[in-house]
C-alpha positions, 0 to 999 in steps of 0.5 A: 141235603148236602150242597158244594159251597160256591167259595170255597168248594167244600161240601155242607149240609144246607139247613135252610132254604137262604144262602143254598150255594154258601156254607156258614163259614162263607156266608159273609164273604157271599154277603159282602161281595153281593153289598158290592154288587148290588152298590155298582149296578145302582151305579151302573144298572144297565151292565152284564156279568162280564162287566160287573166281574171285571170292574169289581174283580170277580168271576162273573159266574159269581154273578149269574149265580147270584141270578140262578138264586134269585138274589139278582133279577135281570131287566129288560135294559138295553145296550149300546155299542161301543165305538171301535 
């Protein structure tokens, strides 16, 4: 099957069912910035794609591909607002 790398956007053909969105020669690019993801929201759990992208300088349809993967699960956490 032949896949588009979510890095760089090239095209790959996936040998296996892990990593479907990254190809070899961005596989850790992908693992490093998911370590930094996963590091800040056990810092902050209660944060959404838009924070977690501006407080580590990613695009946050990273993050929700990370969610589409499954590498990411979402909780039923809660929000408050902020003040004005």
């Amino acid at each position: 099957m032949i896949c588009i790398c979510k890095h760089c956007q090239k095209q790959y053909i996936k040998k296996n069912n892990f990593y479907t969105a990254t190809c070899e020669a961005c596989r850790p690019v992908d693992d490093m910035i998911f370590a930094q993801i996963v590091a800040y929201l056990k810092n902050y759990p209660n944060s959404n794609a838009m924070q977690i992208g501006d407080a580590l300088g990613i695009k946050p349809m990273l993050v929700v591909k990370y969610i589409d993967e499954d590498r990411i699960r979402m909780s039923g956490g809660s929000f408050s607002r902020l003040p004005d």
